[in-house]
C-alpha positions in Angstrom: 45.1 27.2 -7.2 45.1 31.1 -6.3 41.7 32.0 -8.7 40.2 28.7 -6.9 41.1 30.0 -3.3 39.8 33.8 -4.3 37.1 32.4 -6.0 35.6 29.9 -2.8 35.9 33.3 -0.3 34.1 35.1 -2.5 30.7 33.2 -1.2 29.3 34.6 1.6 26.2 34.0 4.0 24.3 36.5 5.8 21.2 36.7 7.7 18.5 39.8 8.4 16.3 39.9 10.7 13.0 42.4 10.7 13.2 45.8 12.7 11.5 45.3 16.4 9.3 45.3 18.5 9.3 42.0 18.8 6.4 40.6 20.7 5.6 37.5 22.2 3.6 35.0 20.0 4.1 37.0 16.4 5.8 35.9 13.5 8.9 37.3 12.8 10.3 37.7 9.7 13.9 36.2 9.2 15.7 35.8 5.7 18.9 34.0 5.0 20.8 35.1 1.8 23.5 33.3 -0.1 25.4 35.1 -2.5 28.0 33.9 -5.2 27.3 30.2 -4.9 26.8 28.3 -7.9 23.3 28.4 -10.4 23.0 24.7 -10.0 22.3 22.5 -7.5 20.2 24.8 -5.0 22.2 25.0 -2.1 21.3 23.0 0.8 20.6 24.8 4.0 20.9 23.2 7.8 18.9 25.3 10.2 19.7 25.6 13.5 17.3 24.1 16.5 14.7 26.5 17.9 14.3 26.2 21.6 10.8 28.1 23.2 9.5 29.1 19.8 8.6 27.8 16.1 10.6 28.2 12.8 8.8 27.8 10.0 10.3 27.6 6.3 8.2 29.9 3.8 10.5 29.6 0.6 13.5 30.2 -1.7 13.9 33.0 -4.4 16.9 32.1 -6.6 18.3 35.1 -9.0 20.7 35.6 -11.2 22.0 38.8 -12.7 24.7 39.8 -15.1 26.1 42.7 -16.1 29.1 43.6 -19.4 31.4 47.2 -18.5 33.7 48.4 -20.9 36.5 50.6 -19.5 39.4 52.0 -21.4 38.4 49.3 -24.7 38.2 46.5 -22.2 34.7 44.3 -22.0 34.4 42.8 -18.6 31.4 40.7 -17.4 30.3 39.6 -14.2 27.2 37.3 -12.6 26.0 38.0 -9.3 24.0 34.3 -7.9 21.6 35.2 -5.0 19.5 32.5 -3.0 17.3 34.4 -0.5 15.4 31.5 1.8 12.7 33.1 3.9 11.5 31.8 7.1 9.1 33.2 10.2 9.9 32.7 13.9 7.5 32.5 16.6 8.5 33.4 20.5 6.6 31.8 23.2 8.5 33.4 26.1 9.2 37.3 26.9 12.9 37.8 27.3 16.0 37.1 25.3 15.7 34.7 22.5 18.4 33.1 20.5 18.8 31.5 17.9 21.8 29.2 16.1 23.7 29.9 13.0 21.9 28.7 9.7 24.3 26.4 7.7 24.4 26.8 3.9 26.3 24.4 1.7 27.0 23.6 -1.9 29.1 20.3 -3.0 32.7 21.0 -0.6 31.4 24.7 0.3 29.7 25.5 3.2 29.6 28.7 5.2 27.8 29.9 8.3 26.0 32.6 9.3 26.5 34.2 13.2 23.8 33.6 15.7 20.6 35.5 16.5 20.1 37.3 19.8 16.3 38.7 19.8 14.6 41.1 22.2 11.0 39.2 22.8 8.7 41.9 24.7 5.1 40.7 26.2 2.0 41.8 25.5 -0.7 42.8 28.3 -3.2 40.4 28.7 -7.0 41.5 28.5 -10.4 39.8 28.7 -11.7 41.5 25.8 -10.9 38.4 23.9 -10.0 35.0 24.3 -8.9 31.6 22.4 -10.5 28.5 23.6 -10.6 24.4 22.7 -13.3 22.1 23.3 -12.0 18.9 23.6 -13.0 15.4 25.2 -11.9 14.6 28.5 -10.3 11.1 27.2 -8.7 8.7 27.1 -9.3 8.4 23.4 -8.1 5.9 21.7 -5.4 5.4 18.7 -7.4 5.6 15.6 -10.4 6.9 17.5 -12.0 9.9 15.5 -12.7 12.6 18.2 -14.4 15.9 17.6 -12.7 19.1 18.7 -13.6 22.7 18.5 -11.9 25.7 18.7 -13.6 29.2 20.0 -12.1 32.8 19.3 -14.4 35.4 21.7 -13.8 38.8 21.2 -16.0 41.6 22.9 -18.3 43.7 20.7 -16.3 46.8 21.9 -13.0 45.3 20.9 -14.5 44.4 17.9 -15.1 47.9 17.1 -11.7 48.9 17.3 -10.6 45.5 16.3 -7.6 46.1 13.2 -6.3 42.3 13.3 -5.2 38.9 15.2 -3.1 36.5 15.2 -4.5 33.2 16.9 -2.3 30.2 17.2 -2.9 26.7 18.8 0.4 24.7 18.8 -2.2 21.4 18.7 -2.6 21.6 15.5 1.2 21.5 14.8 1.1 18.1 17.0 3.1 15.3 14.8 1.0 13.0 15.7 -2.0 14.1 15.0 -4.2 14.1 11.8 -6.7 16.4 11.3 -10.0 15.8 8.7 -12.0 18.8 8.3 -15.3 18.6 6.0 -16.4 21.6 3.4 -19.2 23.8 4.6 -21.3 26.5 3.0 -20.5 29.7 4.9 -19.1 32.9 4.8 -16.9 33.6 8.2 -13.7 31.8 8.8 -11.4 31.3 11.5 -7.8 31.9 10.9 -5.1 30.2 12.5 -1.6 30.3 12.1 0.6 27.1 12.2 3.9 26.2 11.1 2.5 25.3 7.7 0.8 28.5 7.0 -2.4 30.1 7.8 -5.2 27.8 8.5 -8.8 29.0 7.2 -11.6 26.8 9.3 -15.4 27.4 8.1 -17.1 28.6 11.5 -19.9 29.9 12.4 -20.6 32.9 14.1 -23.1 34.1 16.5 -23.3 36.3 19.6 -23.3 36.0 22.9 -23.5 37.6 26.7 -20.5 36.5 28.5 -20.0 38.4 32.4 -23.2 40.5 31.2 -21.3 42.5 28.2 -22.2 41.1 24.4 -19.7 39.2 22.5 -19.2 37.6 19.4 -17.9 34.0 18.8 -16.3 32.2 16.1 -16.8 28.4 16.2 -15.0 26.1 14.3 -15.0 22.4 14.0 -12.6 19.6 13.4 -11.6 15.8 13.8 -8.7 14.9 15.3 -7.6 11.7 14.8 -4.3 10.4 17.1 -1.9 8.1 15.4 0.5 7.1 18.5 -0.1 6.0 22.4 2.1 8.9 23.3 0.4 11.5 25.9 -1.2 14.4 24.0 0.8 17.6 26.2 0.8 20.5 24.2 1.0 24.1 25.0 -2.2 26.3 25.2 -3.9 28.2 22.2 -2.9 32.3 22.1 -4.7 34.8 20.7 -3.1 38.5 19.5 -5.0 41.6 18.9 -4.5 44.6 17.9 -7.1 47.5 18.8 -7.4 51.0 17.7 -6.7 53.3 20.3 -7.3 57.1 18.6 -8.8 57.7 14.9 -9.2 60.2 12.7 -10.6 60.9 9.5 -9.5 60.8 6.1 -10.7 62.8 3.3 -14.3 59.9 2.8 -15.2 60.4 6.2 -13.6 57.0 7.7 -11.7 56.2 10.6 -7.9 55.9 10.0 -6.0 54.4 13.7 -3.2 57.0 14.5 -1.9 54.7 17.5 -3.1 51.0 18.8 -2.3 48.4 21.4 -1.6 45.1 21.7 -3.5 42.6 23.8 -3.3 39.1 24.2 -5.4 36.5 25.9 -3.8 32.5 25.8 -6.5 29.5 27.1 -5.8 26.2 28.9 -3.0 23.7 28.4 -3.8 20.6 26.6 -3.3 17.2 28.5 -4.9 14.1 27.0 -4.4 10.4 27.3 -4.7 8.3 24.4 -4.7 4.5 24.8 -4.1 1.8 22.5 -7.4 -0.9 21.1 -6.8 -4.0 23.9 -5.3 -6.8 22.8 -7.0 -8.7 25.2 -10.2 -10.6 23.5 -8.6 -8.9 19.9 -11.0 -10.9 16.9 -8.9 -12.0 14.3 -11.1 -10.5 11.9 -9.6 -6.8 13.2 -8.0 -4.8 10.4 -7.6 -1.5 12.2 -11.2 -0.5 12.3 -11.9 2.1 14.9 -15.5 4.0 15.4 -19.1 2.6 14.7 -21.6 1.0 12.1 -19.4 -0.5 10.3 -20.1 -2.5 7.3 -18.5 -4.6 4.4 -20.2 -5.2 1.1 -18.7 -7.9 -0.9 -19.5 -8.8 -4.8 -17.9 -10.8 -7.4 -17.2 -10.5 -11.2 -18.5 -14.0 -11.7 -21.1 -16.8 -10.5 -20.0 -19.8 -12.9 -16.5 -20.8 -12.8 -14.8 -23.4 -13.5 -12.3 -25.1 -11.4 -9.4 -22.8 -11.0 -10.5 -20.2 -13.0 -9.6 -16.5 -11.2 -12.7 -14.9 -9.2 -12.3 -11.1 -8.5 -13.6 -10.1 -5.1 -14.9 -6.1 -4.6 -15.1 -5.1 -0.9 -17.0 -1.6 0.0 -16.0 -1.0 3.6 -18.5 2.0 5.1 -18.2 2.8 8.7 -18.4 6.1 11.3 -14.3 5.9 11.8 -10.7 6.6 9.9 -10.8 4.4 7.0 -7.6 5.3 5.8 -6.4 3.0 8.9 -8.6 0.6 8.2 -8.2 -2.5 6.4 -8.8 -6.2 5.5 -7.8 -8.9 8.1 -5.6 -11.7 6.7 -8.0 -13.4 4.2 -6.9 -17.0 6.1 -8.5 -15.7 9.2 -10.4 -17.9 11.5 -14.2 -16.4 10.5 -12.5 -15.0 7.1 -12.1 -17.4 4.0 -11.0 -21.4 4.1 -7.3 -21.6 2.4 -8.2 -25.5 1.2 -11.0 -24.5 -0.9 -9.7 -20.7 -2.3 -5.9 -19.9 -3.4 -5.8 -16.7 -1.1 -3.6 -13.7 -1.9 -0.5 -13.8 0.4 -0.8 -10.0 2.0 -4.7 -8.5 2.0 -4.6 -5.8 -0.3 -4.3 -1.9 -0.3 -7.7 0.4 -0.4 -8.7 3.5 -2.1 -11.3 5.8 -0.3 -13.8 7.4 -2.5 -17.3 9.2 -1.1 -18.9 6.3 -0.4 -16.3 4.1 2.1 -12.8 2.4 1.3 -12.7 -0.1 -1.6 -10.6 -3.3 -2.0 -10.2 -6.0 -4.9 -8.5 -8.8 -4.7 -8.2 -12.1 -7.3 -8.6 -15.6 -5.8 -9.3 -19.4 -7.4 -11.2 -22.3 -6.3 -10.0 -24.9 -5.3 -12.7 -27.6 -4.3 -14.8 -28.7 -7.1 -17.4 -29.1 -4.1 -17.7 -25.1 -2.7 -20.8 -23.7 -3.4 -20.4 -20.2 -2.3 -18.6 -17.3 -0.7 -19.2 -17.8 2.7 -20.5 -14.9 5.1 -17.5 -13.2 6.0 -16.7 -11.2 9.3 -15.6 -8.0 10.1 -14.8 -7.1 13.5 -14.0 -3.3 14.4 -13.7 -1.3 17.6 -16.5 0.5 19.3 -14.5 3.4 21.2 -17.9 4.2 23.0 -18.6 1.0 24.5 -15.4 0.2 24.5 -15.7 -2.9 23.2 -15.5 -5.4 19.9 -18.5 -5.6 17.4 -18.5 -7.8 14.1 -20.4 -7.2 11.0 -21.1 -10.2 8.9 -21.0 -10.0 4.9 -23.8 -12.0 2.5 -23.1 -15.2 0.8 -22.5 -15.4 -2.4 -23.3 -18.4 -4.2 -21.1 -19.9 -6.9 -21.7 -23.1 -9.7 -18.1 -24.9 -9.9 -17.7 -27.2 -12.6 -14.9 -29.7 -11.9 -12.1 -30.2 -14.3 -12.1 -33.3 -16.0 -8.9 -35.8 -15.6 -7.0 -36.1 -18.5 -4.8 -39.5 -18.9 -3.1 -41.1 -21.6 -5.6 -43.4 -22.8 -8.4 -40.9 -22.7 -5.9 -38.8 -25.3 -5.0 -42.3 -27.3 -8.8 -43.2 -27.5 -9.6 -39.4 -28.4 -7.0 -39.1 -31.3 -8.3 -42.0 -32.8 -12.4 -41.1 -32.5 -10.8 -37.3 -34.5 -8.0 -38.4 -36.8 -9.5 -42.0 -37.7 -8.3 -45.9 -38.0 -4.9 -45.5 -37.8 -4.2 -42.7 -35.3 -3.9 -45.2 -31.8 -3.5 -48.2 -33.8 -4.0 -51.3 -30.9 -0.5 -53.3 -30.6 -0.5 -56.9 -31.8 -0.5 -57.9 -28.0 -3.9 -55.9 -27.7 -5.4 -57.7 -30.9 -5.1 -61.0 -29.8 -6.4 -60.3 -26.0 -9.4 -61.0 -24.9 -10.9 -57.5 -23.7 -14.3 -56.3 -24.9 -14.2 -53.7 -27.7 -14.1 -50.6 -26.9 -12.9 -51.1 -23.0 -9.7 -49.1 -22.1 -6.7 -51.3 -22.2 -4.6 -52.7 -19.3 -2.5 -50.3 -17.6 1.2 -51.7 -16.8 2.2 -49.6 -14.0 5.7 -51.9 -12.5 7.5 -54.7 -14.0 5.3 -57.2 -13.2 2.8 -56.6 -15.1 4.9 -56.2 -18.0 5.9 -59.8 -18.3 9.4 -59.2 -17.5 11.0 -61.7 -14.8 13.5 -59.6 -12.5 13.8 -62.5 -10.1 17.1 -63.0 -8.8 18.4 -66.9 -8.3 20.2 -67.0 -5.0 21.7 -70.6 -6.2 25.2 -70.5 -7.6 24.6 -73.9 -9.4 21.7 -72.7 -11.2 23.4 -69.5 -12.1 26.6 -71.4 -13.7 24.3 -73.9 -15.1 24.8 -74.0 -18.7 23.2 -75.6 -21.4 25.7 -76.5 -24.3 22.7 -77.8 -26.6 21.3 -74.2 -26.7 22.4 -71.6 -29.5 24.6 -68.4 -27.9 25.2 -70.3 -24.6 28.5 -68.6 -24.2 26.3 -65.3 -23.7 24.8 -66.0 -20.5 27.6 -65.0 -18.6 27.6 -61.7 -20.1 24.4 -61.3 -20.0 24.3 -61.8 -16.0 26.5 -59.3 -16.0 24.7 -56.8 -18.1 21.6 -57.5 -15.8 23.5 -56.6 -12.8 24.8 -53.6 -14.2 21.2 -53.0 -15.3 19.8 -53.6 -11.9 22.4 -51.1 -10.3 21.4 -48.6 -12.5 18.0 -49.2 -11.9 18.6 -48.8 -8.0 20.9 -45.4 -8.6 18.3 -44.3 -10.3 15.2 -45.2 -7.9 17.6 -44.1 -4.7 17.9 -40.1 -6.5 14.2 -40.6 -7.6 13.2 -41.3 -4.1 15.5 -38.1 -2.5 13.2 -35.9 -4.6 10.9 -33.6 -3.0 7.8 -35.5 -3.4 5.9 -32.1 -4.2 8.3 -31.5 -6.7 7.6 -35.8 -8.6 3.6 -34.7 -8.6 4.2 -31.0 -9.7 6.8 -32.6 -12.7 4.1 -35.6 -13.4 1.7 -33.3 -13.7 3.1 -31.3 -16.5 4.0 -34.1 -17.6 0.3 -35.6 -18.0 -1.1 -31.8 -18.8 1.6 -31.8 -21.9 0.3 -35.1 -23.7 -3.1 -33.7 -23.2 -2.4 -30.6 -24.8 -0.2 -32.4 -27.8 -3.5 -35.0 -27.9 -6.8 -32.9 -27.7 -8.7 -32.7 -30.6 -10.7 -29.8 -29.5 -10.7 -26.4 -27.6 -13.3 -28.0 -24.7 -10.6 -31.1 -24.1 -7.7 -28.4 -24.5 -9.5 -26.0 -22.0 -10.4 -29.2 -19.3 -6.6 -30.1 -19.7 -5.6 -27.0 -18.4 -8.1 -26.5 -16.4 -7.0 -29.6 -14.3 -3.7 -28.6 -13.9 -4.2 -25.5 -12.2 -7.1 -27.5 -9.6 -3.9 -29.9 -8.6 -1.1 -27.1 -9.0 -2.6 -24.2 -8.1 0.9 -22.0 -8.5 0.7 -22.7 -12.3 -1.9 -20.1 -12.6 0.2 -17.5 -14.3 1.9 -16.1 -17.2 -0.4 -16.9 -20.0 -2.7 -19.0 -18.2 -5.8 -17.0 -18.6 -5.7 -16.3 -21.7 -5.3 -19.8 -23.1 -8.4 -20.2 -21.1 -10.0 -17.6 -22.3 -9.3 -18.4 -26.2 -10.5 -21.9 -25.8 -13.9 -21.3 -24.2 -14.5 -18.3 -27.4 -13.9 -21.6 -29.4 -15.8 -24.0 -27.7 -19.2 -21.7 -27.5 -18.8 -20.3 -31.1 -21.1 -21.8 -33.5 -19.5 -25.4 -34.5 -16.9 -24.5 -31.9 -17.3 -28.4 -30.4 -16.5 -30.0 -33.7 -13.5 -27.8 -34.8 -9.9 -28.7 -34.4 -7.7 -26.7 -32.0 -5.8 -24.2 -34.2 -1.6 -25.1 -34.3 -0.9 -21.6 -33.1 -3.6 -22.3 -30.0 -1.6 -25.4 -29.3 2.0 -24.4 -29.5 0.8 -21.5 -27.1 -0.3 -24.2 -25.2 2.9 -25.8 -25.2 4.7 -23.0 -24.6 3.2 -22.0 -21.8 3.8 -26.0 -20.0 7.7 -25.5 -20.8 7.9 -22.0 -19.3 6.2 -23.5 -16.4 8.5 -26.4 -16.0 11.4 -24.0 -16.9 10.5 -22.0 -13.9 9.9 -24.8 -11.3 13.9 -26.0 -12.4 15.3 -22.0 -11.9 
C-alpha cells in the first residue's frame, strides 16, 4: 500500500506557457505536460472553457525513456513516460486573460494543473491594411448555397516593408456552417488562420487605388452553405501585420529588419438571417433540394420483366445547389410512384455524389400484370431566388410485363400425366364412368355437398331412435350418432380457430401451399419458373432469400437449346422446395 501511495504522487501535471508580448489576436503557444503516467492508454485530458478567445488543440507527443545506473555493484533502472499535448490560444480582448486548469486523467488518476493568468496587450490600428467580407445581405435560406468573399488590402508601401500577417475571420469557425471551396489554377493564396489550422484559399490578386494611394488586393472565394435557422452573429474578420521599421544589410546586399511594429486593422461584424424553405404550399415531391435547374435522370437495368421479377432503378440528380442535402422524396409520394402496381422500398435510399450530380439505386417489383411503364416522375426543389417551388419531371420508361400463369392442382395432375405418361394422374373409378368429355378438367368438390356426403341433421327424435331390426349391425346406429356428433364438434372447433385466423395469414399459407404442389408437379423449368413467379405477384414479401436465383436458373434452362423439353433437375427442385419451407418457416417465427 506504501509503493502504491509513492508511486500515484509521483505523477505530476504542469503547464508552460510562451514568453510575452502577448498581443491581441495572435496565437499563443500553450503546452500541457504529463509526466510518470502510464505507456498505455493515452491519458485523457479535460480542457478548461475559454471565455473571449479560441483554444485550439494542435497534438500529442508521447515518449518514453529509460535509463540502467550501476553504483557500488548495484543495477538500477528507471523509465521516465512524458505526454506533451500542444495547443494555441487566441485573445480577442486587450487586458487580463484567464484561463482554467487543464484536467489530465488516467483510469482512477487524475491531476490538475493551476490556472493561466495572461497579459493581452493591443495592437495600434492602421489603414495600411485591412480584412474585409463580401457577403449577401439575406435572409438566406437553410440549405441555400450563398457565395462569399473575403478581401485582404494591404498598401503597396506596407507591402514593402511587409514581414508577415495573421488574418482571422471567426466565420469560418461557425458550427453551423459548411464551406465548399472549388480548385483553381493560380499561384497566390490567401491565408487564414482558424481553429483547425491555417486555411490556404486560391485568390486572385490585382491592384488597386483606394483614397488615391495604390494597393494590392487578395480576393478569395467561397460557398457558404448554412445548416440551422439560427441567426448568423459572428465577430468581425482581423488582420495582423507586421512591418519593418529600420534595415540593414547583410553580407549579399539584402535588407535584414532590426526592429518592426505591429499593426492591426479588424472589418465589420457579421449579422445574417437565415430562414427555413416554407412549409406552406411544401410539394410532396421535396427531398431537401435547395438552388436551381435541377434535374433527375432515371434508367432501369431491364425493359422485359416478368411479373415480380426485381427492377433496379438508377437516379442522376444534377442541380445548381447542396446535393449532399438533397434527396429522394418517399417513393409513395403523390406525383412519385403508385404502391399497387410497384413493391416500393420502405425508406428512399442513400446517394453518392460523384462529378457529375448525386446518384441513387433502388430495387423494386411489379406488381400489376397490366403497367406498362415507369411513369414520369416529379421532382420538386426550392428556388431561393424567386423564392418559390419548381418541379422537374423525369421520362417514361416503358416496360413489357408478362403475367404469371396460375398454377392449380389439376393443371399439375393433367401436366404429370402429358411428361411421365398413362399412369402418372391415373382418373378414379368415379371419373371413368362419368359422363365428362375427354380431355375436360374434372369437377372440382370444393364443400361437402358436392362430395355426396349427407350432413343433414334430423330434428325428429322418432326418426333418430327409429331402428330397423331386419338390417345387419343395427345395434351400431346409436354409436354411430354419437361418433357423428363428436365428428360435427370437431368439425366446428376446428372451423371456429380456422375462422379467428388472420385472413392474410389463410391466403399467404394457401398459397404456399398451391406454389409447393406446383413445384413437387412441374415437369419443366418454364412451369417451375411461372409457379414461382405467381407466388411472388400475390405475396409480394416472399421475394427473398433465394428467390432470384431460382428464377434465374430456370429461365438459363428454359432458353438453352432443348431447354422446353428437359426435366427440372432434382437438385433444382429440392432448392425449390427448400426455399417454400424457409418461407413458411419464417411467416410461423
Amino acid at each position: 500500500m506504501l509503493f502504491a501511495a509513492l508511486s500515484a504522487n509521483a505523477q505530476d501535471v504542469r503547464v508552460q506557457v510562451d514568453r510575452g508580448p502577448l498581443y491581441v489576436g495572435d496565437p499563443v503557444s500553450i503546452q500541457v505536460v504529463a509526466q510518470d503516467f502510464e505507456e498505455e492508454p493515452t491519458p485523457e485530458i479535460v480542457v478548461p472553457e475559454v471565455g473571449n478567445g479560441t483554444l485550439r488543440f494542435v497534438g500529442v507527443s508521447p515518449s518514453v525513456s529509460s535509463s540502467i545506473s550501476i553504483v557500488n555493484g548495484t543495477m538500477s533502472r528507471s523509465k521516465e513516460v512524458r505526454f506533451v499535448y500542444q495547443y494555441q490560444l487566441i485573445a480577442n480582448d486587450v487586458g487580463r486573460f484567464e484561463l482554467g486548469a487543464f484536467r489530465v486523467q488516467q483510469g482512477t488518476t487524475q491531476r490538475s494543473t493551476n490556472p493561466i493568468r495572461l497579459d493581452v496587450r493591443g495592437v495600434p490600428t492602421t489603414g495600411m491594411v485591412g480584412l474585409d467580407l463580401d457577403l449577401p445581405e439575406g435572409p438566406v435560406f437553410v440549405g441555400q448555397k450563398v457565395p462569399i468573399a473575403v478581401e485582404l488590402r494591404i498598401d503597396r508601401e506596407a507591402n514593402r516593408d511587409l514581414l508577415e500577417y495573421t488574418a482571422r475571420v471567426p466565420l469560418f469557425d461557425a458550427p453551423n456552417l459548411r464551406f465548399l471551396d472549388e480548385p483553381r489554377n493560380t499561384q497566390n493564396a490567401l491565408e487564414i488562420e482558424t481553429t483547425e489550422g491555417t486555411l490556404r484559399l486560391p485568390a486572385d490578386l490585382r491592384e488597386e487605388t483606394i483614397g488615391g494611394r495604390p494597393a494590392l488586393v487578395l480576393r478569395a472565394e467561397r460557398t457558404m452553405i448554412v445548416l440551422s435557422p439560427e441567426p448568423l452573429r459572428v465577430g468581425a474578420p482581423r488582420v495582423v501585420i507586421e512591418r519593418g521599421t529600420r534595415y540593414r544589410r547583410d553580407l549579399f546586399g539584402q535588407r535584414q529588419p532590426v526592429s518592426s511594429e505591429r499593426l492591426m486593422a479588424t472589418g465589420r461584424d457579421v449579422d445574417l438571417e437565415v430562414i427555413e424553405v416554407p412549409r406552406t404550399d411544401r410539394p410532396g415531391t421535396w427531398a431537401g433540394a435547395v438552388g436551381s435547374g435541377y434535374t433527375l435522370e432515371v434508367s432501369a437495368d431491364r425493359s422485359v420483366v416478368q411479373l415480380g421479377e426485381p427492377i433496379v432503378l438508377s437516379f442522376l440528380l444534377r442541380g445548381d445547389g447542396d446535393l449532399s442535402t438533397a434527396g429522394l422524396p418517399p417513393f409513395d409520394a403523390e406525383g412519385f410512384l403508385d404502391p399497387a402496381e410497384f413493391r416500393l422500398p420502405e425508406e428512399p435510399p442513400a446517394g453518392l455524389v460523384d462529378e457529375e450530380g448525386k446518384r441513387f439505386e433502388v430495387s423494386l417489383r411489379v406488381l400489376d400484370a397490366n403497367v406498362r411503364e415507369i411513369p414520369a416522375l416529379e421532382y420538386a426543389w426550392f428556388d431561393a431566388n424567386t423564392r418559390r417551388f419548381e418541379t422537374t419531371t423525369t421520362r417514361p420508361i416503358a416496360l413489357s410485363v408478362g403475367a404469371a400463369q396460375i398454377i392449380g392442382a389439376d393443371d399439375v395432375d393433367r401436366n404429370a400425366a402429358s411428361l411421365f405418361g398413362p399412369g402418372a394422374a391415373d382418373p378414379s373409378p368415379e371419373e371413368a364412368r362419368s359422363d365428362r368429355p375427354a380431355g375436360s378438367a374434372p369437377e372440382r368438390r370444393d364443400s361437402f355437398a358436392a362430395s355426396g356426403a349427407n350432413l343433414a341433421i334430423e330434428s325428429r327424435p322418432e326418426r333418430v331412435l327409429e331402428g330397423s331390426a331386419g338390417e345387419a349391425g343395427a345395434g351400431a346406429e346409436v354409436p354411430a350418432l354419437y361418433a357423428l356428433s363428436a365428428a360435427l364438434l370437431g368439425f366446428a372447433a376446428f372451423d371456429a380457430r380456422r375462422r379467428r385466423r388472420d385472413p392474410e395469414e389463410l391466403a399467404r399459407t394457401g398459397a404456399i401451399g398451391s406454389a409447393r404442389q406446383g413445384v413437387e408437379g412441374a415437369g419443366d423449368a418454364a412451369v417451375l419458373g411461372r409457379v414461382l413467379r405467381e407466388l411472388v405477384a400475390t405475396q409480394p414479401e416472399a421475394a427473398q432469400g433465394d428467390y432470384d436465383g431460382l428464377i434465374a436458373e430456370c429461365d438459363a434452362l428454359r432458353f438453352a437449346p432443348g431447354g422446353e423439353q428437359a426435366a427440372v433437375p432434382a437438385p433444382l427442385r429440392a432448392r425449390a422446395i427448400r426455399f417454400l419451407e424457409t418461407l413458411d418457416a419464417g411467416e410461423g417465427e
